[in-house]
RODO-2510 file (C-alpha; in nm, 4 decimals, decimal comma):
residues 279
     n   res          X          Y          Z
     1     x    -5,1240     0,3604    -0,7430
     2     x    -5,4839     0,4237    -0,6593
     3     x    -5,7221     0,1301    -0,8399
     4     x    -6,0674     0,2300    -0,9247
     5     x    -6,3361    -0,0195    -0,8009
     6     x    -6,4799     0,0029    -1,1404
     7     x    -6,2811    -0,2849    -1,2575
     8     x    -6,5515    -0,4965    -1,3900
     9     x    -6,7051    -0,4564    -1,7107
    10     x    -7,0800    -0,6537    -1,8243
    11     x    -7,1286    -0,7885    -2,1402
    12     x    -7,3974    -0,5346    -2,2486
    13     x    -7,0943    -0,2496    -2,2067
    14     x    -6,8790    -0,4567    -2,4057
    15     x    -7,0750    -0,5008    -2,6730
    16     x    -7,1742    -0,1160    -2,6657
    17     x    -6,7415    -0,0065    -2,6475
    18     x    -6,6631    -0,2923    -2,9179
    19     x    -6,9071    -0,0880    -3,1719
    20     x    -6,7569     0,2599    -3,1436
    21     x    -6,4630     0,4028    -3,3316
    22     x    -6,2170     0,3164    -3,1009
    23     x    -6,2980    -0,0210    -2,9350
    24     x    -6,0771    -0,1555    -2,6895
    25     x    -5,8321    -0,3938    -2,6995
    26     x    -5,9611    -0,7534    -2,5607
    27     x    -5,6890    -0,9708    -2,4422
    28     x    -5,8363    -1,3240    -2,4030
    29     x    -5,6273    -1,5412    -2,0825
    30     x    -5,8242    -1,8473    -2,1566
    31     x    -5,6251    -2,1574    -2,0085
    32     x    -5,7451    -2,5105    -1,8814
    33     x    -5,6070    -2,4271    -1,4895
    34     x    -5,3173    -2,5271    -1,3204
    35     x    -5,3321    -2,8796    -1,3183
    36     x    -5,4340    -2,9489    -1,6951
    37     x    -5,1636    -2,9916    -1,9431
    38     x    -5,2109    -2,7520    -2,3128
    39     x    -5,2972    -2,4166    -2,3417
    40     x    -5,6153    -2,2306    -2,4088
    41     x    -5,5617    -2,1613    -2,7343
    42     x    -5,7361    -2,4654    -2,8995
    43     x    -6,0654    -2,3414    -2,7430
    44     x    -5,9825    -2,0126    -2,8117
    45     x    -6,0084    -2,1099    -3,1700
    46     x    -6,3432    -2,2999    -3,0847
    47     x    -6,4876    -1,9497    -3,0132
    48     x    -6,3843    -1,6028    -2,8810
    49     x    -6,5243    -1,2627    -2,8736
    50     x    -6,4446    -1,0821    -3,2381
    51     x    -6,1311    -0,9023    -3,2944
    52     x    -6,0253    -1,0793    -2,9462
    53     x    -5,6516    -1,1598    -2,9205
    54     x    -5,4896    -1,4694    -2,7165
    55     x    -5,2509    -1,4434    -2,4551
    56     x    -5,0920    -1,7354    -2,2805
    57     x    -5,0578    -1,7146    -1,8930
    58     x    -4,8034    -2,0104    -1,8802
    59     x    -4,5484    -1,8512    -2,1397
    60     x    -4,6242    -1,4991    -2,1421
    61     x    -4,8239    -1,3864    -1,8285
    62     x    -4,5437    -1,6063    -1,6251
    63     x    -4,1559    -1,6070    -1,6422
    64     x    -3,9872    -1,9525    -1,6500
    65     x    -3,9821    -2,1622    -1,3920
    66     x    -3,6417    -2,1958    -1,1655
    67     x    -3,4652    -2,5896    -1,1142
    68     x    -3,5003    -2,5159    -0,7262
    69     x    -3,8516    -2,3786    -0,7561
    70     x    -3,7450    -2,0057    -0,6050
    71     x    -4,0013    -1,7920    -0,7665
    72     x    -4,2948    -2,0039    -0,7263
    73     x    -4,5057    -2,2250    -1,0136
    74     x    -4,5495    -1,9237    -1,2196
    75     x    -4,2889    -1,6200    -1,1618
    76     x    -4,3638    -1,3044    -1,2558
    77     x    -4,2779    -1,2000    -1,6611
    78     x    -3,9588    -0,9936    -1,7429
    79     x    -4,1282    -0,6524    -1,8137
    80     x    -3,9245    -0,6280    -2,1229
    81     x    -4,0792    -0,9208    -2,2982
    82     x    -4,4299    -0,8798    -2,1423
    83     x    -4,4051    -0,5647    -2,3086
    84     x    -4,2845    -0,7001    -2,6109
    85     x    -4,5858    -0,9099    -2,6608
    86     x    -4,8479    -0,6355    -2,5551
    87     x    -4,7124    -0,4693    -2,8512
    88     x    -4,7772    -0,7685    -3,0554
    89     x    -5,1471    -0,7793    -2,9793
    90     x    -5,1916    -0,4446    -3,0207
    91     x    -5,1871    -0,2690    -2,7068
    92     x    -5,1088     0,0930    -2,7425
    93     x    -5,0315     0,3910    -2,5112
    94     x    -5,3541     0,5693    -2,5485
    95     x    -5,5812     0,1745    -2,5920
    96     x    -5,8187     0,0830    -2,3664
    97     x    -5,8279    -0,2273    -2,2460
    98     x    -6,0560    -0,5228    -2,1489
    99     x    -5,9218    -0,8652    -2,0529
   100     x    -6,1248    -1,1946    -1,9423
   101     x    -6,0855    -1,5547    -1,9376
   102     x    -6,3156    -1,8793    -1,9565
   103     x    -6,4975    -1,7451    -1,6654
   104     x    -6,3562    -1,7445    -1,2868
   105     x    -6,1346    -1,4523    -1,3953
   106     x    -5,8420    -1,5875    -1,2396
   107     x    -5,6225    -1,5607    -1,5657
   108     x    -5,7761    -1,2664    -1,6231
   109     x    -5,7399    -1,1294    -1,2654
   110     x    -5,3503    -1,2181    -1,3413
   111     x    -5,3414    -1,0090    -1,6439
   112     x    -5,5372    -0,7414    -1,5026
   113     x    -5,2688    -0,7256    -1,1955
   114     x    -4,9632    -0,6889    -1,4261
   115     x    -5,1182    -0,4418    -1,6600
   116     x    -5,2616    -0,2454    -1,3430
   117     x    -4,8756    -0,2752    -1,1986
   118     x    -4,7139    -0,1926    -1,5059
   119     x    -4,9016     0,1656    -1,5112
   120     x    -5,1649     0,0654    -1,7791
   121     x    -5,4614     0,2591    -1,6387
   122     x    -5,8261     0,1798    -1,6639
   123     x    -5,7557    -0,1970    -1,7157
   124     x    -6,1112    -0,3767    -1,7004
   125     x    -6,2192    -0,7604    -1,6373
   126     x    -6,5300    -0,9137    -1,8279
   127     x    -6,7777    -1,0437    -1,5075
   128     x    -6,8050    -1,3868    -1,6029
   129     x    -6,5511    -1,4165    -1,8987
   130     x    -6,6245    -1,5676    -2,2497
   131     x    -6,8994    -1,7821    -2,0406
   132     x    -7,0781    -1,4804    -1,9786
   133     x    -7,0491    -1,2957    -2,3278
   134     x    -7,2069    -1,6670    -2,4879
   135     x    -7,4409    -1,6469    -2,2359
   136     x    -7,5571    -1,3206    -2,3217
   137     x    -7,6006    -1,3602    -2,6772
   138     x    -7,2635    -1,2009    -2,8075
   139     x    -7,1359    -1,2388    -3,1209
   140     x    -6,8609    -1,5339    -3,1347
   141     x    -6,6002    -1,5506    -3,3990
   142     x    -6,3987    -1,8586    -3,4745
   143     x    -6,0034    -1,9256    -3,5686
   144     x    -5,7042    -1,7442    -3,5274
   145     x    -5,6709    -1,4009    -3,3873
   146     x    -5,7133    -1,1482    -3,6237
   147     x    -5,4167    -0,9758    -3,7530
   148     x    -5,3719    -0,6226    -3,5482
   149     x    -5,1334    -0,3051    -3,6063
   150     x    -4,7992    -0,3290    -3,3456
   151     x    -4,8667    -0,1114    -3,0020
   152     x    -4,6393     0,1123    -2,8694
   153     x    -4,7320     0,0727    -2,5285
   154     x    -4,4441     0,1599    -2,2507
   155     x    -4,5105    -0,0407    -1,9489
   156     x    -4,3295     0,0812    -1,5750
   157     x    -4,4121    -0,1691    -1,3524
   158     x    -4,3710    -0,1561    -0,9875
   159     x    -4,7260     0,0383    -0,9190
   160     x    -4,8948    -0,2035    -0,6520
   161     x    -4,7555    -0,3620    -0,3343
   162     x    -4,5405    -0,6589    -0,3845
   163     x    -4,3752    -0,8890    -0,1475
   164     x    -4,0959    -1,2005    -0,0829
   165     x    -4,1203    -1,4501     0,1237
   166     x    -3,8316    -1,2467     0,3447
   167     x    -4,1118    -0,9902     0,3933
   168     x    -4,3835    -1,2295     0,4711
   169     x    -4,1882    -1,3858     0,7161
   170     x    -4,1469    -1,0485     0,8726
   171     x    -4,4818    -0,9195     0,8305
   172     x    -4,6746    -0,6730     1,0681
   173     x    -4,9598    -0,6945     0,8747
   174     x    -5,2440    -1,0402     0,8609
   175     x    -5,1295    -1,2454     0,5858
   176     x    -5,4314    -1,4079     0,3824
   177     x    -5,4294    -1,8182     0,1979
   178     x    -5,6858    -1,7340    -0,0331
   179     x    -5,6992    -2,1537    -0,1696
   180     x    -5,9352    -2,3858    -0,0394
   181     x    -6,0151    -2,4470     0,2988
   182     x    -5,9186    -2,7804     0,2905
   183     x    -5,5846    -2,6854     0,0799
   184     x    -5,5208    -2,4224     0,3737
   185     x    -5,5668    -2,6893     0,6406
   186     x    -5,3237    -2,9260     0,4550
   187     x    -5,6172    -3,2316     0,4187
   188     x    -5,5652    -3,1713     0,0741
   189     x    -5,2776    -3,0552    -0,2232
   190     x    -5,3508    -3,1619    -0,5716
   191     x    -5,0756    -2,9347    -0,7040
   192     x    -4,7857    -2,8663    -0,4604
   193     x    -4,5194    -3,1336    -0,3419
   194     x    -4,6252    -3,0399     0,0538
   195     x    -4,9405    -2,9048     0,2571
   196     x    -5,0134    -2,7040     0,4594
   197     x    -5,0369    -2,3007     0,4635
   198     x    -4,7670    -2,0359     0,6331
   199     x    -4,8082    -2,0394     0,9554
   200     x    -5,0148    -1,7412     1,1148
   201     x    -5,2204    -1,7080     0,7597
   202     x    -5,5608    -1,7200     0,7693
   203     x    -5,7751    -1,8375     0,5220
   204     x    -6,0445    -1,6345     0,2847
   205     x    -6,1247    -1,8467    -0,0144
   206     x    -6,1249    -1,6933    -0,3417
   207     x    -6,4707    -1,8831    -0,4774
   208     x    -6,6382    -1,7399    -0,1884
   209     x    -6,6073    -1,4094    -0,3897
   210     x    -6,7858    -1,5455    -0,6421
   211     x    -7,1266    -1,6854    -0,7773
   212     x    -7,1951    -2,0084    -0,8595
   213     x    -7,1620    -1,8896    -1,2541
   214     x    -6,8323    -1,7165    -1,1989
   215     x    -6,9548    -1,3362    -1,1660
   216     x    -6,8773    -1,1698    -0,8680
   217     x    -7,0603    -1,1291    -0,5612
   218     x    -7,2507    -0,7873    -0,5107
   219     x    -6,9761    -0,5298    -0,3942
   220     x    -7,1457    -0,4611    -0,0986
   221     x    -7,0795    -0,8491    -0,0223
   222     x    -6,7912    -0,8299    -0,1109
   223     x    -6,6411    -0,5819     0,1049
   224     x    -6,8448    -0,8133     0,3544
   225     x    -6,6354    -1,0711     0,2887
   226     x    -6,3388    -0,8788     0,2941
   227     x    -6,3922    -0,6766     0,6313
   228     x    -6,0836    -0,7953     0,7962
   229     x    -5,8779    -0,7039     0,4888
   230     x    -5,6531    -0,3732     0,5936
   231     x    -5,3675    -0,2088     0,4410
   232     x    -5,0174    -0,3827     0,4798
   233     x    -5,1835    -0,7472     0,4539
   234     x    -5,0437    -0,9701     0,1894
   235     x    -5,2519    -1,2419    -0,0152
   236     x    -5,1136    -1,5484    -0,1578
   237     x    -5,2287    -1,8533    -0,2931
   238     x    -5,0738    -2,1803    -0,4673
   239     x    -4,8697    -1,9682    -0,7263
   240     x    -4,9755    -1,6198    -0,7478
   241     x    -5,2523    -1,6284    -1,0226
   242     x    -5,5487    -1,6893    -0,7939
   243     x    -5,4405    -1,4059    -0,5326
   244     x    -5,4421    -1,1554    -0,8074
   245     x    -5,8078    -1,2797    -0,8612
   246     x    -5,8165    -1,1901    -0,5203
   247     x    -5,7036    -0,8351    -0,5609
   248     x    -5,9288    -0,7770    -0,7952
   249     x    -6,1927    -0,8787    -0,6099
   250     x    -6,1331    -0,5952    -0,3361
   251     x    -6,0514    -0,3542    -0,5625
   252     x    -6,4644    -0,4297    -0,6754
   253     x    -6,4806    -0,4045    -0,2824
   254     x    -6,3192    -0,0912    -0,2087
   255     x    -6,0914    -0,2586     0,0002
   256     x    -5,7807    -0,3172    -0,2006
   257     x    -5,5510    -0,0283    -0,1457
   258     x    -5,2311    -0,1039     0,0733
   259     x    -5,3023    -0,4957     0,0201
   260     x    -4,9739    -0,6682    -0,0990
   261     x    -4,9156    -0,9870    -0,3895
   262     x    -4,6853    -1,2712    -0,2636
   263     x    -4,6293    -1,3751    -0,6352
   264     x    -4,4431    -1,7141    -0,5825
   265     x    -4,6831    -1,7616    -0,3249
   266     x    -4,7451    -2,1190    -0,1308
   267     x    -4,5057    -2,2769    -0,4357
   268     x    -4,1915    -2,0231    -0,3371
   269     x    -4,2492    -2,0115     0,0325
   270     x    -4,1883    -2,4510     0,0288
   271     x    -3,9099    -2,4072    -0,2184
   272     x    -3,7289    -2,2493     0,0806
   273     x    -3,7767    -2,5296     0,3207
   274     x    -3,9418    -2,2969     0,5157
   275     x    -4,1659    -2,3417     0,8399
   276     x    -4,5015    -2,4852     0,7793
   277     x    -4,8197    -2,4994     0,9322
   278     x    -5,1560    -2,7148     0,9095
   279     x    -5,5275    -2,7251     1,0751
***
């Protein structure tokens, strides 16, 4: 499924959609990260774009968790109930839709991935989340979502490249670590019971996509950055969220088409005792 590069969406355009007759639907991915414990609902409450709704990466952008760990930190959702609650915030066939996060758009870049996958077209990601729609002056309401009219959207997932750990192991193609350097080298694992990276990755940081506010680099730079990137390579990071960051980061670029998502990524591929490599 081709991806236009036209992913992004500033806070000016926003602003300027949100006042016509049929505004989009804005799906807020707000959470604290990987490591915190809660959700981002509470700050959510504290302030969110108007008419915004709150989604939950850890319950409903992620499936539960398996006792042996096969699947990675945060599996993919069961179409059926993602579906089920894009229909309860409102998503319908015909909507148009905007989603964003606190600000490094890697919630967001998850929720863009499986909405992109699932055959929602024209998904778009707020450049610099909620951060950057405070920072531009935009109106911020407080509380609960607002109440919305059920969707009817149909979702067919299956549109972009996705890969096991059987097919990384057997890949032709360069597979990419896109964590931390020092996570790739193994110096360092805050999250994951052993470090280290799969051996024959290389490594292409996801903040180096990014400026020091959480916007994205230039496109130009980034398909810079992403030179080596051909079709048939795979990205994965600690548990899938950040390499769909990553994808949407080339897709700015140009440079996404043919790239493939490890979704249990570095969390699945150690679940399987499988080899592992450091330095």
């Amino acid at each position: 499924m081709p991806v236009s590069p036209n992913v992004l969406i500033q806070p000016d355009e926003l602003a300027t959609l949100l006042a016509t007759e049929q505004p989009p639907v804005v799906l807020d991915a707000r959470y604290p990260g990987p490591a915190a414990t809660g959700n981002g609902l509470p700050a959510f409450r504290e302030g969110h774009i108007p008419g915004s709704q709150w989604i939950d990466v850890n319950t409903e952008l992620s499936g539960p968790t398996r006792p042996d760990g096969a699947g990675g930190r945060h599996p993919l959702p069961d179409p059926a109930a993602l579906q089920q609650t894009l229909r309860r915030l409102g998503v319908r066939q015909d909507s148009r839709v905007v989603v964003l996060d606190g600000g490094n758009a890697m919630a967001a870049g998850r929720l863009w991935w499986l909405l992109t996958d699932a055959g929602v077209s024209g998904v778009r990601v707020l450049d610099g989340g909620f951060a950057a729609w405070q920072g531009n002056g935009g109106v911020v309401a407080t509380g609960d979502p607002d109440p919305v009219r059920e969707g009817d959207v149909e979702l067919r997932p299956g549109q972009l490249p996705v890969v096991d750990a059987d097919q990384v192991a057997a890949a032709t193609g360069q597979v990419w670590d896109v964590r931390a350097a020092e996570r790739y080298r193994g110096e360092s694992e805050p999250i994951d019971p052993v470090a280290g990276h799969i051996p024959g990755a290389g490594n292409l940081p996801s903040t180096e996509a990014q400026q020091p506010d959480g916007r994205f680099r230039d496109p130009a730079e980034l398909a810079e950055f992403y030179a080596e990137v051909r079709p048939g390579d795979i990205v994965y990071c600690g548990s899938g969220i950040t390499a769909a960051q990553t994808l949407l980061a080339l897709t700015a670029a140009g440079r996404a088409d043919g790239v493939a998502l490890y979704p249990g990524s570095w969390s699945d591929w150690i679940a399987g005792d499988r080899e592992v490599a450091t330095g």
